[in-house]
LUMVEX-350279 format. One record per residue (C-alpha): residue in one letter; x, y, z. Coordinates in steps of 0.2 Angstrom, whole numbers, padded with zeros to 4 digits, always signed. Example, Ala and Ser with C-alpha at 12.3 -4.5 7.8 and 13.67 -1.06 7.14 Angstrom:
<recs>
A+0062-0022+0039 S+0068-0005+0036 
</recs>
This chain:
<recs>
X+0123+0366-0011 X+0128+0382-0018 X+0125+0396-0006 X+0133+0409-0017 X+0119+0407-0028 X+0103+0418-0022 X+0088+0410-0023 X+0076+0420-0035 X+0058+0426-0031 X+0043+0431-0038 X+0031+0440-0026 X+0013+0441-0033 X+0001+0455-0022 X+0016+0461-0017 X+0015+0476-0011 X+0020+0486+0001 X+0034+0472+0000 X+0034+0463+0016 X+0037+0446+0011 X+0049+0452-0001 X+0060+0463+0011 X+0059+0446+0021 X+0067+0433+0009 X+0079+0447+0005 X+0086+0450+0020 X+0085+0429+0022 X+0097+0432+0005 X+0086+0429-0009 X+0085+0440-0024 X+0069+0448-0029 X+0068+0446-0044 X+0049+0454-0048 X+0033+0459-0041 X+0017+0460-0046 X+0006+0469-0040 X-0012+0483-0044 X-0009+0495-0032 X-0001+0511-0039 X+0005+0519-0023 X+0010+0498-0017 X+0021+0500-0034 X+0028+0515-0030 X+0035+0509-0012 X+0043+0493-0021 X+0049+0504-0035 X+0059+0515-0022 X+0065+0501-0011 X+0068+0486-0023 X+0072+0496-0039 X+0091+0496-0034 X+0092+0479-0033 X+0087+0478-0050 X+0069+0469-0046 X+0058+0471-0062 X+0042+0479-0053 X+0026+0475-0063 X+0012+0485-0060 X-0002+0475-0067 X-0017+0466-0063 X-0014+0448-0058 X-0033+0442-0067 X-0026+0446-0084 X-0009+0445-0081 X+0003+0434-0094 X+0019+0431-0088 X+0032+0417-0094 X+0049+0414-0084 X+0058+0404-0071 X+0063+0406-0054 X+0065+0396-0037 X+0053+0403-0025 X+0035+0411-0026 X+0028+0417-0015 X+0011+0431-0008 X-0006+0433+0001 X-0020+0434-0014 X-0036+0442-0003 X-0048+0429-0002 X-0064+0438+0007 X-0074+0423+0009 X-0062+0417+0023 X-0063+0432+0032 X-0079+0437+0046 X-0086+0446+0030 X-0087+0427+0025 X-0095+0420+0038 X-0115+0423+0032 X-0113+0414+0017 X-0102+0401+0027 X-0117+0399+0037 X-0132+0400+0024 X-0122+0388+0014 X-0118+0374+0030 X-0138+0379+0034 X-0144+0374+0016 X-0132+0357+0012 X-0126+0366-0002 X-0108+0358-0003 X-0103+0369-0017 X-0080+0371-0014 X-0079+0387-0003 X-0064+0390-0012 X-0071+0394-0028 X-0084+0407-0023 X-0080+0423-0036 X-0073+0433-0022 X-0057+0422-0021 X-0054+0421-0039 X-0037+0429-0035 X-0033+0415-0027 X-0035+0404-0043 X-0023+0416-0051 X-0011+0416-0038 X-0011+0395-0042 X-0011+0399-0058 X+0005+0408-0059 X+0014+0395-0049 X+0007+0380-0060 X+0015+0391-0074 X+0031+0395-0067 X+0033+0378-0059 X+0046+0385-0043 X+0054+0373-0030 X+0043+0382-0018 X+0028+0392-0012 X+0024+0402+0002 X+0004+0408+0002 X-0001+0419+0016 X-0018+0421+0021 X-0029+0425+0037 X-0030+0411+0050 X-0052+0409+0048 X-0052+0397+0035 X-0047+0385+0049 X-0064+0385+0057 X-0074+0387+0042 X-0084+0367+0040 X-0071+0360+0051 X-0056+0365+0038 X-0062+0361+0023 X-0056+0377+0016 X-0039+0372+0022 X-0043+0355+0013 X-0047+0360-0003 X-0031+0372-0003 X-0021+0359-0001 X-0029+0347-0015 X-0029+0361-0027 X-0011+0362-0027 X-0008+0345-0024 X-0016+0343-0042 X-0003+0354-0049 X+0010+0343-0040 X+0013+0353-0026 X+0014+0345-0008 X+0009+0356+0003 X+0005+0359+0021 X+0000+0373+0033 X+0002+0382+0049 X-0004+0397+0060 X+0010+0409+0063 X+0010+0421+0076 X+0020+0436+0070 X+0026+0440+0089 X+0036+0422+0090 X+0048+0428+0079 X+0052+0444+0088 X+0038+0454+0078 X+0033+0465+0093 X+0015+0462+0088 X+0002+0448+0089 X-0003+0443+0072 X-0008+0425+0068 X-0010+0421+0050 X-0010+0406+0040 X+0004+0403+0030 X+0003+0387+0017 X+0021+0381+0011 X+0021+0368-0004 X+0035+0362-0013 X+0036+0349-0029 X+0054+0341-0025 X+0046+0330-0014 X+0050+0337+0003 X+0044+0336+0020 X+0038+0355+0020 X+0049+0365+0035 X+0041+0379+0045 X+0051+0390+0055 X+0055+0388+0075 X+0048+0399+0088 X+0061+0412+0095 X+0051+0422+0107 X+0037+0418+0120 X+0024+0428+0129 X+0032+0427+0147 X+0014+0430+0154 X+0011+0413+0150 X+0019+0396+0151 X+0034+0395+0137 X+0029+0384+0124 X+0037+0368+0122 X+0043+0368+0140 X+0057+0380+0137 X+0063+0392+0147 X+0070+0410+0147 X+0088+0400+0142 X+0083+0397+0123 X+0066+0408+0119 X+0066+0426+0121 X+0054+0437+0127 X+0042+0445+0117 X+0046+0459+0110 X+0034+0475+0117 X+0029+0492+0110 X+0042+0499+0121 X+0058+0490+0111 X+0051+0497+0097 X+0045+0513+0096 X+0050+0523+0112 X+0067+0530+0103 X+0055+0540+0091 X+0052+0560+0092 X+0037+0563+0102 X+0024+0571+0092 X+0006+0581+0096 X-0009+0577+0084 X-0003+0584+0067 X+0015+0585+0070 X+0030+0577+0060 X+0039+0579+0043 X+0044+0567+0029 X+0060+0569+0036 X+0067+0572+0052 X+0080+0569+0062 X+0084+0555+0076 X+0085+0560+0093 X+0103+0556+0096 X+0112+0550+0113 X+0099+0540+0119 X+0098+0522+0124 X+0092+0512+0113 X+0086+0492+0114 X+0094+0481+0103 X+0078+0481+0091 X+0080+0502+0088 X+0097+0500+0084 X+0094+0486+0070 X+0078+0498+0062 X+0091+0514+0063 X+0104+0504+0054 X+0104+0512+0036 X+0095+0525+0038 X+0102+0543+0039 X+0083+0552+0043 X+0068+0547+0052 X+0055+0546+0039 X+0035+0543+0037 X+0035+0551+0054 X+0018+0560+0055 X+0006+0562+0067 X-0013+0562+0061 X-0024+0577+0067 X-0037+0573+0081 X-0051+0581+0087 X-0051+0590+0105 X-0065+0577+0110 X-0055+0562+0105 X-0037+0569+0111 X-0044+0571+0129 X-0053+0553+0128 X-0033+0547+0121 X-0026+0558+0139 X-0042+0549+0149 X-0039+0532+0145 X-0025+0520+0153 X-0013+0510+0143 X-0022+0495+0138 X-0041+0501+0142 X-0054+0502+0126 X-0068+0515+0124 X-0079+0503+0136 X-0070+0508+0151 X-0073+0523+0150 X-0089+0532+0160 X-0104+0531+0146 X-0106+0549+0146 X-0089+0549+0139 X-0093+0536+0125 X-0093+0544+0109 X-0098+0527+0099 X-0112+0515+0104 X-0104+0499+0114 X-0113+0488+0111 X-0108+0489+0093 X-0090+0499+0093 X-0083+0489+0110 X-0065+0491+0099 X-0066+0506+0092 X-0052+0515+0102 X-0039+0505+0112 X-0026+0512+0120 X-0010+0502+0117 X+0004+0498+0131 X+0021+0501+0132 X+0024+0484+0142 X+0015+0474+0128 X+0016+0469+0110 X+0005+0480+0099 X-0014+0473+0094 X-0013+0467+0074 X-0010+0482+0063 X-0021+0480+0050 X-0026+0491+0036 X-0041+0498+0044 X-0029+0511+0050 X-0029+0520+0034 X-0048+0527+0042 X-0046+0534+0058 X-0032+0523+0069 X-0039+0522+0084 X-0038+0506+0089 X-0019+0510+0090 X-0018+0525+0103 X-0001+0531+0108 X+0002+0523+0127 X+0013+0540+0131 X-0001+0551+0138 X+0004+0566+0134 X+0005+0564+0115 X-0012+0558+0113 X-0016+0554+0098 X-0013+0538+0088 X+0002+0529+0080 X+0011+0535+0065 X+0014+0525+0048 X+0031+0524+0056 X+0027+0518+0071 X+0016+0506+0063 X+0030+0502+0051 X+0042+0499+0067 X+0028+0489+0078 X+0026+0477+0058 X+0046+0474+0058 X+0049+0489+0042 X+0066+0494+0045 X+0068+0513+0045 X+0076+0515+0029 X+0061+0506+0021 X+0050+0522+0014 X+0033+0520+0010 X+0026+0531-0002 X+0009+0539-0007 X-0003+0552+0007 X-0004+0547+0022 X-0019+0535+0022 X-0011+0523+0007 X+0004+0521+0020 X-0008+0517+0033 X-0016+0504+0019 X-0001+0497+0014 X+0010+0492+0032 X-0007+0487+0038 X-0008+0474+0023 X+0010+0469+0023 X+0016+0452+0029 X+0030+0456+0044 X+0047+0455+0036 X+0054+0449+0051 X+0041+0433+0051 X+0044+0430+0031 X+0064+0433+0034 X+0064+0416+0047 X+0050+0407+0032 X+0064+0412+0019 X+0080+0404+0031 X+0069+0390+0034 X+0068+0386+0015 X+0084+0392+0011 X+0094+0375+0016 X+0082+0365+0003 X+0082+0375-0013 X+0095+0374-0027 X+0095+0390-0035 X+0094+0392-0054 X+0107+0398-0065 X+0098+0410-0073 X+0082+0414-0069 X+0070+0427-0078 X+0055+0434-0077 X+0046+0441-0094 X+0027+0450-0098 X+0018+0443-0113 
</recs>
C-alpha cells in the first residue's frame, strides 16, 4: 500500500472544519467542503484554502456535484434524534404508527448526505451524529441507518465515542457510523485516555491508558482576562510552563487569537466569583437564584480546573454560562478560544465571523483530535486514488 499517496476527502456540513482538520493531520488531503454557513465558509476558506481545498459554499438539498475521492465524511443535523425529538418519538411509539423515524422532513439532510455518498461511491464513510438515536424504539433509528446504506452497498456499523478517551479534554459522546463497500470488517479507534475517577476500561492500568486530560492542560497558559477584555491578536505569555497539550496547540502559531472575553453583568459576575468550581446555579442560596430551578437546574455551571470541561455545544453562541471560568477572579465565561482549546482546535486554527458565530461554529465542530485517531484508524485500509476531483454541476 502506498502511503505517499494522500487519501482524498470530501467533508459535507463541514464547517467549522473539525472533521477535516482531523483527517488532515491523520494525513489526508481535503480535497472540498460543502457547506451553507457563510461565516462556517469563511473559517474553512482561511484555514484550508492554502492547501488548495475547493471550499463550496452551497446548500447540500440542491447541491449537484460529480467527482471521485476516497473518503467522505460529516454530521448532517438530524433534529428528530435529538431531546427536541423525543415528543414525536413518544406520540408516534404511543399511536403504533410504525412510520421509518428516519424519514421524518426534519432529517432530509441526512438523505442528502446518503445521497452524495451513493453518488461518489468512496472507500469509506464517516457520519457523526448525537448519541440519542440509540434509545429512541430500542435502536431502530440506529437500524434503519445502517439498512439505508447497506442498500447503496455500504456495510456499515456504529459506535458511541466519547471525545475525552482520545485526549479531547472534554466529555463528549457522539455516535459516529463508519461504512465501507470493500468488503471490510469496519475499524473504530482504541481508547488512549481513561477517567482515573473510575475503574480503567478494559482492565488496563495507568501503564497503557492515559489520564484524562483536564481544563487545566489546556487552557491555564492563556492571558487571564476580566469580562470584555481581549483582542484578535495578542501575545502569549512567554516563560511559563506549559503541559505537553499547550505546547502541541502553540505549535504554529505566532499570536494568541480569538482570545475575547464576553461582557457580563455585575449580578452574574458576582454569582461567577460566589460559586465553586464544579457547582451549578442550584447551589446557590435561592435568593441568589436569578433563573427558576426547577426549570434552569443547568443554566450556569462553573467548570473545574481538575476536570474535563462539560460538552461545548453551540448553545454557547447565547450567553455561555454553562461554561464559567474556574479561576475566581476572572469571572466570567470561556472565550471562543478557550472553547477552541477545551474542542482540540490548535491555536493557529482562526475562526472567523462576530463573536457569537465563533461560539456557533467550535460548539458544532466534531473534536479534531477524535476525528484525527478515526482518520489513522482508516488509513491502513484505504488505497488512495490517483487523481481524484471534485466538480459543481
Amino acid at each position: 500500500m502506498d502511503f505517499d499517496i494522500k487519501p482524498s476527502v470530501l467533508d459535507l456540513f463541514a464547517a467549522p472544519g473539525g472533521m477535516s482538520q482531523g483527517f488532515k493531520e491523520a494525513g489526508y488531503q481535503i480535497l472540498g467542503a460543502v457547506d451553507n454557513d457563510r461565516w462556517g465558509c469563511e473559517t474553512l476558506r482561511y484555514n484550508f484554502g492554502k492547501d488548495g481545498t475547493k471550499i463550496f459554499f452551497e446548500d447540500i438539498e440542491t447541491l449537484e456535484i460529480d467527482g471521485k475521492v476516497d473518503v467522505i465524511i460529516g454530521g448532517p443535523p438530524c433534529q428528530s434524534f435529538s431531546r427536541v425529538g423525543s415528543p414525536k418519538i413518544q406520540h408516534l411509539t404511543k399511536n403504533n404508527i410504525r412510520e421509518r423515524l428516519i424519514d421524518d422532513t426534519r432529517n432530509n439532510l441526512y438523505h442528502h448526505f446518503i445521497r452524495i455518498v451513493s453518488l461518489l461511491k468512496p472507500q469509506f464513510y464517516v457520519m457523526e451524529n448525537v448519541p440519542g438515536m440509540l434509545s429512541f424504539q430500542n435502536g431502530q433509528i440506529k437500524n434503519q441507518v445502517i439498512e439505508d446504506f447497506h442498500i447503496i452497498g455500504y456495510k456499515s456499523d456504529m459506535q458511541i465515542l466519547n471525545a475525552a478517551d482520545f485526549g479531547v479534554p472534554q466529555i463528549r459522546k457522539r455516535a459516529f457510523f463508519i461504512g465501507n463497500r470493500v468488503c471490510l470488517e469496519n475499524p473504530f479507534p482504541k481508547e488512549t485516555h481513561y477517567n482515573p475517577r473510575r475503574a480503567p476500561k478494559n482492565n488496563k492500568g495507568q501503564n497503557e491508558l492515559k489520564s484524562y486530560l483536564t481544563i487545566f492542560d489546556a487552557i491555564s497558559d492563556l492571558p487571564p482576562l476580566e469580562p470584555g477584555q481581549g483582542t484578535d491578536s495578542m501575545e502569549y505569555i512567554q516563560n511559563i510552563s506549559l503541559t505537553e497539550y499547550q505546547s502541541w496547540a502553540r505549535a504554529g502559531a505566532l499570536k494568541l487569537q480569538n482570545h475575547i472575553a464576553r461582557k457580563h453583568s455585575q449580578r452574574d459576575r458576582n454569582i461567577f466569583a460566589t460559586l465553586e468550581p464544579g457547582q451549578k446555579m442550584t447551589d446557590l442560596p435561592y435568593s441568589l437564584r436569578p433563573y427558576r430551578s426547577d426549570i434552569f437546574q443547568d443554566k450556569i455551571k462553573k467548570q473545574s480546573w481538575d476536570r474535563p470541561s462539560s460538552a461545548i455545544l453551540a448553545h454557547m453562541q447565547k450567553d455561555g454560562l454553562m461554561y464559567v471560568h474556574p479561576d475566581q477572579k476572572q469571572a466570567r465565561s470561556f472565550t471562543p478560544r478557550e472553547a477552541a482549546r477545551l474542542q482540540s482546535f490548535p491555536d493557529k486554527y482562526v475562526f472567523k465571523g462576530p463573536m457569537t458565530q465563533q461560539f456557533k461554529q467550535i460548539g458544532n465542530a466534531v473534536p479534531p483530535l477524535i476525528a484525527r485517531h478515526i482518520a489513522q484508524t482508516l488509513r491502513r485500509f484505504i488505497i488512495p486514488l490517483n487523481k481524484p476531483y471534485l466538480e459543481i454541476k
